[in-house]
N, CA and C of each residue as an Amber inpcrd file, in Angstrom:
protein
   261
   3.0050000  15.5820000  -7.6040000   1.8760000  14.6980000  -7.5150000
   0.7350000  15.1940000  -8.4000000   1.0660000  15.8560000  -9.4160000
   0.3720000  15.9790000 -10.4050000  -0.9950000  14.9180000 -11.1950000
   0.3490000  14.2560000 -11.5270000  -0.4340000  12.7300000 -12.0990000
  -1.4630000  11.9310000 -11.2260000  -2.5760000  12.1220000 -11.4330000
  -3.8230000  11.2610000 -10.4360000  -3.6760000   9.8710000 -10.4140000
  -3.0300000   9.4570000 -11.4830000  -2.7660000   7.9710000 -11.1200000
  -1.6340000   6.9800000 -10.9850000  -2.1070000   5.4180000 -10.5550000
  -0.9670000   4.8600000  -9.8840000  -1.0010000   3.5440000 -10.3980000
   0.9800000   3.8360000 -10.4760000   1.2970000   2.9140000 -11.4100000
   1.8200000   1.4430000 -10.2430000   1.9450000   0.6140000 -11.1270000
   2.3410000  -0.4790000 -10.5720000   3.9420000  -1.4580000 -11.0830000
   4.8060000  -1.7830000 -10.9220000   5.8800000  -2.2770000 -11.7130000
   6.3750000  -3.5580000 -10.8390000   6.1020000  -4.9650000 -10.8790000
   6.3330000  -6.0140000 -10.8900000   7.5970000  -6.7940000 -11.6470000
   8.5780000  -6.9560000 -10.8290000   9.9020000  -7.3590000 -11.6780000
  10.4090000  -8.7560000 -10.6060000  10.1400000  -9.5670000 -11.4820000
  10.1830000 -11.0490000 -10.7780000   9.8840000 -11.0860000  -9.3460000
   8.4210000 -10.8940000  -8.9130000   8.2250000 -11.0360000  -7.9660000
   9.3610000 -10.4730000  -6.6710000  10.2950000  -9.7770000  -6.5920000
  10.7880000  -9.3180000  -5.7810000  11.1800000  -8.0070000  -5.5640000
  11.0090000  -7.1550000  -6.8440000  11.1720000  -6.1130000  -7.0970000
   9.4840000  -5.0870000  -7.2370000   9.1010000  -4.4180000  -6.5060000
   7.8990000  -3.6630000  -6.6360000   8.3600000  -2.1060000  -6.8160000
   7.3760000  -1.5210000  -7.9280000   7.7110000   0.0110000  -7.7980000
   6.1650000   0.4270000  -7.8400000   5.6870000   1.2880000  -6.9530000
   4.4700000   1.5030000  -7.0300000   4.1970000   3.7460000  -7.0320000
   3.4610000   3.7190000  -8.1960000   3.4730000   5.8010000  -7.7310000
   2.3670000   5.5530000  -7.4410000   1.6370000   7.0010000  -6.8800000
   0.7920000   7.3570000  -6.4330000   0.3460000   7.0810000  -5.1460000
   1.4010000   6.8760000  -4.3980000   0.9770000   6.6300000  -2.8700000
   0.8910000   8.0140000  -2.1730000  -0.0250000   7.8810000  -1.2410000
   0.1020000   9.2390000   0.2050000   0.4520000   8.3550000   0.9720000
   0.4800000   7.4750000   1.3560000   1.1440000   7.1400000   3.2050000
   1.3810000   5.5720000   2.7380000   2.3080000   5.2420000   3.3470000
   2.8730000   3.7360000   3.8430000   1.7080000   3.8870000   5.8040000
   0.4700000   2.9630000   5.6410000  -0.1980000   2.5070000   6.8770000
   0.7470000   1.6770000   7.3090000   1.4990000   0.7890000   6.8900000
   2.1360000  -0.2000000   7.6610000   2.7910000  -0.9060000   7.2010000
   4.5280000  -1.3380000   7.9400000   4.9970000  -2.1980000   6.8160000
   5.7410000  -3.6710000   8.1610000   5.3560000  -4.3310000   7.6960000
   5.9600000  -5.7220000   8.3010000   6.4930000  -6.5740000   7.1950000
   7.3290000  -7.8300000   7.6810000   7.9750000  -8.8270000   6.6670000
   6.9620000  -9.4140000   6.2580000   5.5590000  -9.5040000   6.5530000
   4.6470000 -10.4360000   5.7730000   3.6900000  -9.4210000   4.6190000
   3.5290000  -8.3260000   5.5340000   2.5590000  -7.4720000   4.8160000
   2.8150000  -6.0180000   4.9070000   2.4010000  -5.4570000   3.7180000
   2.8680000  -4.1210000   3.6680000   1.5890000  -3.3460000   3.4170000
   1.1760000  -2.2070000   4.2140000  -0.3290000  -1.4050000   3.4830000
  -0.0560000  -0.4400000   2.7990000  -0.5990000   0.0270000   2.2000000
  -0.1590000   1.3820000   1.4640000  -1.4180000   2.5400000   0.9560000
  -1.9620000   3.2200000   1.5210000  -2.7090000   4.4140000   1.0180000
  -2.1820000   4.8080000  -0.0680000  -3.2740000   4.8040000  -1.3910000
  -3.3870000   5.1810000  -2.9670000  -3.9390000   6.4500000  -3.0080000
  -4.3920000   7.3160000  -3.9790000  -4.5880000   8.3950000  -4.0380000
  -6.5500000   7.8500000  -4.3420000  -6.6790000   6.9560000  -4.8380000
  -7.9940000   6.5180000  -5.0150000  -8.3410000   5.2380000  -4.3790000
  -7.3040000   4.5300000  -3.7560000  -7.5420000   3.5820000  -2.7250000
  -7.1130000   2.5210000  -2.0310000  -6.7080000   1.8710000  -1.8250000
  -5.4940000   1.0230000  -0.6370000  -5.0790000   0.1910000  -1.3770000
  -3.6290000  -0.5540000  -1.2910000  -2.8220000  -1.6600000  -1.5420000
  -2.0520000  -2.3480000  -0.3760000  -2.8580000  -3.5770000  -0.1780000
  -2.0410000  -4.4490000   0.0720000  -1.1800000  -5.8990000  -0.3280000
  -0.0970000  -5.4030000   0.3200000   1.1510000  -6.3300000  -0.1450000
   1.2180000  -7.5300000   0.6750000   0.9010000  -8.6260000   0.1690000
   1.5150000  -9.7300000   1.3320000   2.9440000 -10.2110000   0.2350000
   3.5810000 -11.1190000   1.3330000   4.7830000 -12.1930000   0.7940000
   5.6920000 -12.2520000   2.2080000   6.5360000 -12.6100000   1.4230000
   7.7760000 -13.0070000   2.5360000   9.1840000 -11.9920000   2.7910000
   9.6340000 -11.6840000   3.6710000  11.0830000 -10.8880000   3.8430000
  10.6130000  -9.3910000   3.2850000   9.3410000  -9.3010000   3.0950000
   9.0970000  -7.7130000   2.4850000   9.8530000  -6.3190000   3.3060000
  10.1470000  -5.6730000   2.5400000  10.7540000  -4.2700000   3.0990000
  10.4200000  -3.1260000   2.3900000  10.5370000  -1.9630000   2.6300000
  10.7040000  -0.4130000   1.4920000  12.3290000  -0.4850000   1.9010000
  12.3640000  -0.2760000   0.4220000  13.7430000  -0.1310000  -0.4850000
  13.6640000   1.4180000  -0.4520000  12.7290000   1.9920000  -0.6990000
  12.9470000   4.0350000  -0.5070000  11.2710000   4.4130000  -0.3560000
  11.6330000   5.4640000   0.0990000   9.7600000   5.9050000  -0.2570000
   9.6910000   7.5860000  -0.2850000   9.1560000   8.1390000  -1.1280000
   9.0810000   9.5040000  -1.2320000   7.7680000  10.2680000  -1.4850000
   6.7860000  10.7810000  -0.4710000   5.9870000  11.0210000  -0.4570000
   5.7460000  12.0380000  -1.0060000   6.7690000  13.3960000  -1.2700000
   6.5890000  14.3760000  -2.3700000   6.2330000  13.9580000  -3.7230000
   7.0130000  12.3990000  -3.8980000   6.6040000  12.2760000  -5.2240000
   5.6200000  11.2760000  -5.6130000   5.2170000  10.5210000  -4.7040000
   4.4580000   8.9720000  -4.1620000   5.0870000   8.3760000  -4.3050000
   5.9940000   8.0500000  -4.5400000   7.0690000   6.7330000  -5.4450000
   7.3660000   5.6150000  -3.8950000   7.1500000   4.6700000  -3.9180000
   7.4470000   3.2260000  -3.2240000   8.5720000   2.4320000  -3.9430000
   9.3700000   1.8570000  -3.3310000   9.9930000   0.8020000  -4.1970000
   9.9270000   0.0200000  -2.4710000   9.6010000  -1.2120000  -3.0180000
   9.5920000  -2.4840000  -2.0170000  10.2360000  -3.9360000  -2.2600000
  11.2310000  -4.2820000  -1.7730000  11.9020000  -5.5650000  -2.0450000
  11.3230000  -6.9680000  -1.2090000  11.5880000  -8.2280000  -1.3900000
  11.5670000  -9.4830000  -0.6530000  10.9130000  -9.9300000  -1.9230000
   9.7480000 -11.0030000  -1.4180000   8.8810000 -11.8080000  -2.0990000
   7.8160000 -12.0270000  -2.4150000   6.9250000 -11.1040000  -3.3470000
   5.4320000 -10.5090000  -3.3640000   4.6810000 -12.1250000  -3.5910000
   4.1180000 -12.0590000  -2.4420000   2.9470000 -13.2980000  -3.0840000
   1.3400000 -12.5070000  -3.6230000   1.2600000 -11.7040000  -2.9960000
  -0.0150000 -11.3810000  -3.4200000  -0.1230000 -10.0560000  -3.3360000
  -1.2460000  -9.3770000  -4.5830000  -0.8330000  -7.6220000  -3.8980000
  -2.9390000  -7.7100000  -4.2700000  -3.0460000  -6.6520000  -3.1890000
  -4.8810000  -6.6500000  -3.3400000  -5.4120000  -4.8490000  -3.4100000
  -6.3640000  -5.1600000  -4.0660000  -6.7230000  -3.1980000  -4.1230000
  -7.9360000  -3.2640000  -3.3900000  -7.9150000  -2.2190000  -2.3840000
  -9.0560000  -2.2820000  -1.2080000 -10.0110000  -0.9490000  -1.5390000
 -11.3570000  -1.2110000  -1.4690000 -11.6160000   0.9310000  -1.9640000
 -12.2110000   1.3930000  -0.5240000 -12.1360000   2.9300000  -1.1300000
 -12.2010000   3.2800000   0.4980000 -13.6530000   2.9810000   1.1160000
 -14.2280000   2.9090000   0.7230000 -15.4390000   2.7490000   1.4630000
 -15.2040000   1.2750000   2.3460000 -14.4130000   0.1630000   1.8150000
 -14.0300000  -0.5280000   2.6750000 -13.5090000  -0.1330000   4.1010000
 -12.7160000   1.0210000   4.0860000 -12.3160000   1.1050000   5.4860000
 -13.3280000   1.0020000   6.7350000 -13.2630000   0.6070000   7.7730000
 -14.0170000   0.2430000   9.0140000 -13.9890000   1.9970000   9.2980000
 -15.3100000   1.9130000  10.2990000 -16.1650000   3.0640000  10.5800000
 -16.1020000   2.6860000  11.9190000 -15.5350000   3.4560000  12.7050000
 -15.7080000   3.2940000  14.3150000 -16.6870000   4.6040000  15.0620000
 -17.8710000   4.5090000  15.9460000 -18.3330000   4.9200000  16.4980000
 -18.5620000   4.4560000  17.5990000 -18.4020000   5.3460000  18.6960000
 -19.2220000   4.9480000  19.9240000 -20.7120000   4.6780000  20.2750000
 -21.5500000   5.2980000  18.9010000 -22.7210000   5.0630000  19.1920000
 -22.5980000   3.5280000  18.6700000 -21.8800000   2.6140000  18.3490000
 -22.0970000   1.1570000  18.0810000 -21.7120000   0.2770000  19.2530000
 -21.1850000   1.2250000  20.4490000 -20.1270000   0.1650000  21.7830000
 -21.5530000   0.2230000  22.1860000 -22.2520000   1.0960000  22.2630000
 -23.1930000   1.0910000  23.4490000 -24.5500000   0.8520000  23.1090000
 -24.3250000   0.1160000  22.2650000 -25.8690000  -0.4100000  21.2830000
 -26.5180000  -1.3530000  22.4690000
């Protein structure tokens, strides 16, 4: 994991190869999340799956039917505190 950055490979919409991942957050047939080394991907479509995933090396490969893929940055992630329940 040398390489800081992350690649993307789109092969007729059904074929995804993505490097630079640290974690698969979540994978369902509609949507797939994926932690980047600089910041989130999500996958929507149809019949989605991981085809392999290797976190020594980041490497993803994901099959079905990509309709849409989105880059999230981290500061997007939600901030949970208790000092906000009890406002």
């Amino acid at each position: 994991m040398e390489n800081e950055k992350s690649d993307l490979t789109l092969i007729n919409r059904n074929q995804l190869s993505i490097t630079g991942v640290k974690k698969i957050k979540s994978s369902e047939p509609e949507q797939i999340v994926l932690i980047l080394r600089d910041s989130g991907l999500v996958i929507s479509g149809t019949n989605l799956f991981v085809v392999s995933a290797s976190m020594q090396t980041g490497e993803v490969s994901i099959g079905g039917i990509v309709k849409a893929l989105r880059y999230t940055n981290a500061s997007e992630k939600r901030k949970f505190s208790f000092k906000n329940i009890f406002r």
